[in-house]
N, C-alpha and C positions, 0 to 999 in steps of 0.2 A: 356412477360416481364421477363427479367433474377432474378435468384435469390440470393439475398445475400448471401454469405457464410457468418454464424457465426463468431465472429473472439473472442480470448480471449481482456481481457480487466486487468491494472497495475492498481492496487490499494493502494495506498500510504496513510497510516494512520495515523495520529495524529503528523507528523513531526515538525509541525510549530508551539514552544513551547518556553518559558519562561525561562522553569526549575526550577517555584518557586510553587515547591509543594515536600510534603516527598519524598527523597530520590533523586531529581530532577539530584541533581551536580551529584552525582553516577551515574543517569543514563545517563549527557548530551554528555560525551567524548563515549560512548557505541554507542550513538546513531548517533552521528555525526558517528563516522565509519560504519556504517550502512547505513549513506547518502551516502558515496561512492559508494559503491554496489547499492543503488537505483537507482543513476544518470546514471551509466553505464546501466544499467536494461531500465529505462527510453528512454535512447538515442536509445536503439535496436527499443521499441516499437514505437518511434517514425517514426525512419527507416522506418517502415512496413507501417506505417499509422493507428494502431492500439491506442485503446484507452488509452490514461491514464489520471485517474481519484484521485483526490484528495479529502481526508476524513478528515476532523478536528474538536476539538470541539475550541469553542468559548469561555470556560472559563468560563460558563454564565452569557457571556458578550452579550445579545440580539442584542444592538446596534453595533454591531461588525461585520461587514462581510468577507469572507474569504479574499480577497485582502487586506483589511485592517489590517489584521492579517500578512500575508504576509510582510506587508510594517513595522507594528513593529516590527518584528522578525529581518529583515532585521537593522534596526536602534539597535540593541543590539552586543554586543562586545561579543567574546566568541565562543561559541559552537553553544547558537540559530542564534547569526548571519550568521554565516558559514557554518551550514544546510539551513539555508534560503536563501544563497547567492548560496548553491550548487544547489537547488533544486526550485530555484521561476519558476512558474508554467508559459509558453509560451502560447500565445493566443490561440494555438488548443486544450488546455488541460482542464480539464472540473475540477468542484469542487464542493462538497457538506459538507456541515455544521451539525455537529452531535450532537446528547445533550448527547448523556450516549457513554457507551464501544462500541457496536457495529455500524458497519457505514449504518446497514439497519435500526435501531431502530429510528421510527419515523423520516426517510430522505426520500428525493425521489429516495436514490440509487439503488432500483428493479426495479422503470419507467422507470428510464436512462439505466440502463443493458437491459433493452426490449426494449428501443428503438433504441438502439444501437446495437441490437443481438448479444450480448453474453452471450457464453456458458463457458465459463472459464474465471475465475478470479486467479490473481496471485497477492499474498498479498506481503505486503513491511510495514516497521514502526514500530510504536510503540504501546505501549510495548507491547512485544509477550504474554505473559501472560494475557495481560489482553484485550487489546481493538482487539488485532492480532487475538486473540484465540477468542474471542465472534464473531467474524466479519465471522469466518472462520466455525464455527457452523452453523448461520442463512446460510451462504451460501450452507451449504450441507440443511439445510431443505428446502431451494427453489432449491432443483436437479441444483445445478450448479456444474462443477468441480472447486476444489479451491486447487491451489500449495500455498505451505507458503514457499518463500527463505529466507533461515537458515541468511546468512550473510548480506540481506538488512531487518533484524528485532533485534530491541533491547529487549535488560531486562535482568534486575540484575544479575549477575551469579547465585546467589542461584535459582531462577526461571525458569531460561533458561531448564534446562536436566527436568522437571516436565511440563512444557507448550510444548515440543515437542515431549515427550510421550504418553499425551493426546492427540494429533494432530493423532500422528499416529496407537497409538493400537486402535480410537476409529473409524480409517478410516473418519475423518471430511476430512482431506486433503494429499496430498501430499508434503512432505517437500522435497526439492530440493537444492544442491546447487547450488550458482550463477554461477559459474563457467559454469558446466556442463547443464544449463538453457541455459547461452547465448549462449556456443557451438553446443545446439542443434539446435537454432533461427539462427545459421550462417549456419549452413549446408541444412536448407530445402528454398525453394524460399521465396522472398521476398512477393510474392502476396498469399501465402499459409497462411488460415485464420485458423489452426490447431495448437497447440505447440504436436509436436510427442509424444508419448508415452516414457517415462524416464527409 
């Protein structure tokens, strides 16, 4: 029996938002351009057949599930509509519901990465400070490799130059830009379940 190759897997966080929490408006036009860069990111993974996987919380709204979330983001004017309009998730794309910052804490998101065999995760969302950068922690403690791209993740400017510091001098991940992400995913095959060395 042939063996899978590993393949990485897009991880998109916390996009599907409201904006009605401290500092929301600051962040919603940050973050909408951040969905640009996702969707492009997105379309590549798509391309390959590779995973992409969506991570939100619910607001602790229990009764709420992630399509339904979806589906109000989409009915709002603005920024969340326009992210949600960029980014509604396509029937192959997989999604799990988070209660706190990280998207491992108390989710099924390490079953789904084993059952899906992968070894890299490449983060996208929101906000890099906080739910970006805890997600990107728990993933170096279960030995995964984890890229954070600069341009498809939001947060404040005062926050930004401090949450991708700790990214990098503590070796949780590699930070990348989009750019040179999706340049590298154009130059190697399509059926190559590796993202090259950066």
């Amino acid at each position: 029996m042939a063996t899978r190759k590993p393949s990485p897997a897009l991880l998109i966080i916390d996009m599907f938002s409201h904006f009605d929490f401290p500092d929301g408006e600051r962040l919603a036009p940050l973050a909408l351009d951040a969905a640009h860069a996702i969707a492009a990111l997105r379309a590549a993974f798509d391309e390959r057949g590779w995973p992409v996987i969506y991570s939100n919380d619910n607001f602790g709204d229990w009764k709420c599930g992630f399509r339904e979330l979806v589906e109000a983001c989409l009915r709002n004017a603005g920024p969340a509509g326009a992210i949600a309009t960029l980014l509604r998730p396509d029937a192959g794309h997989y999604s799990v519901l988070k209660p706190k910052h990280s998207a491992f804490l108390a989710s099924p998101l390490q079953m789904l990465l084993q059952k899906l065999e992968v070894d890299t995760i490449v983060l996208a969302g929101m906000a890099l400070d906080s739910c970006v950068l805890a997600t990107a922690i728990d993933a170096k403690s279960r030995e995964l490799r984890c890229l954070v791209v600069d341009e498809a993740t939001a947060a404040l400017p005062g926050r930004r130059a401090a949450a991708l510091q700790v990214l990098q001098a503590s070796g949780t991940a590699e930070v990348v830009a989009a750019a040179r992400l999706l340049s590298a995913l154009k130059d190697q095959p399509a059926d190559n379940g590796i993202i090259m060395a950066l």
